[in-house]
Phi, psi and omega in degrees: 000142184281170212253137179275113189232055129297326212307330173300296186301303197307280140028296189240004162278150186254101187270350184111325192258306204275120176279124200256349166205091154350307193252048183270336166304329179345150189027021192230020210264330173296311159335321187256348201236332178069054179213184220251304181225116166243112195276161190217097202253130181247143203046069173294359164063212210280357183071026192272350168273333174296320181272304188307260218305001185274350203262332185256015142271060179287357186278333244231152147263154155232144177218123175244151189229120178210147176296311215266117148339321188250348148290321148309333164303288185330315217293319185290350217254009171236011156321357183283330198254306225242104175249109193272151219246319180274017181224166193196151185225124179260100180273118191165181194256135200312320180322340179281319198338330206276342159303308198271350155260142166291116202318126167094359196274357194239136174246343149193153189254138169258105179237097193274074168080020195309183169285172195249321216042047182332337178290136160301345175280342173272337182338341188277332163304308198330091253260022165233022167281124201321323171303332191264309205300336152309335192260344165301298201298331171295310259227335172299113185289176148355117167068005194307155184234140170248132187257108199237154156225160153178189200254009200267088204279336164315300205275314193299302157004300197281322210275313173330298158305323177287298179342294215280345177270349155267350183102019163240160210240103166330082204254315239223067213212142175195122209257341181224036167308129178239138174266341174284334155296318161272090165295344182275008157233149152316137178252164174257159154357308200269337174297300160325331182278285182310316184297344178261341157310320215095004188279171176281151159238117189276123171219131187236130211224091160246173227217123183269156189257058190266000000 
């Protein structure tokens, strides 16, 4: 994505959404979201499944989490006027996560349509690589879930393996998923995108076991 240039401003206003330190919340974030289940999606893109399930789960907290500077602009940019009460938007990189929740503080992780790093040699990016899933497993409550889709039969592959070798448990599996069939979920960007190609869409749902 080309560099935006609003993105300073946007960035740097104080809107209401966006958390510029992360970890002064370390344990408060239901609390602060007023909510029960607090959800969490890392690499959230442009925010459109993060804004859509916030609208229809106003009962729930959300926290979307994204890197890219100039993407993030995009999710914000239309913040000025609609400050939603049950969502916070984090820009940084997942490798932090484990600063800004407390054990146990997260009740499902959202993995939408993640980067693939297709090379094997990047496998360690991957954001269901055994390295991020550990630091999940702290962070999850009792029964907690990670909800993952995408369109990458390579990750979801990887992603499968990786689950099972920390000890979470598939509860949830589908090879051909439509969110237009399934209401109770969102579509993002990429869903859309891919779902008007013909591609397969994978969503996978596993369940931690403590």
């Amino acid at each position: 994505m080309r560099k935006k240039n609003y993105r300073e401003e946007i960035l740097n206003q104080d809107n209401g959404v966006l958390i510029k330190d992360p970890y002064q919340y370390l344990g408060h974030w239901h609390k602060l979201l007023n909510c029960k289940i607090l959800h969490v999606e890392i690499g959230s893109g442009k925010g459109s499944y993060w804004r859509q399930m916030q609208r229809m789960y106003p009962q729930d907290g959300w926290i979307a989490i994204e890197r890219n500077l100039d993407v993030a602009a995009v999710a914000l940019k239309d913040f000025k006027t609609e400050k939603p009460n049950n969502s916070r938007y984090i820009v940084g990189d997942a490798s932090e996560i484990g600063m800004w929740f407390a054990s146990g503080e997260i009740d499902i992780i959202h993995l939408n349509f993640v980067d693939p790093w297709p090379k094997k040699a990047h496998a360690k990016r991957r954001l269901t690589h055994q390295r991020f899933l550990n630091v999940y497993l702290g962070l999850l409550a009792e029964n907690g879930l990670v909800i993952m889709k995408t369109d990458n039969q390579q990750l979801i592959e990887f992603s499968k393996e990786e689950m099972m070798k920390v000890g979470l448990e598939v509860i949830e599996s589908c090879d051909s998923f439509s969110s237009k069939e399934y209401k109770k979920d969102a579509m993002s960007e990429y869903e859309e995108k891919f779902s008007a190609e013909g591609l397969p869409i994978y969503r996978y749902v596993w369940q931690v076991r403590k």
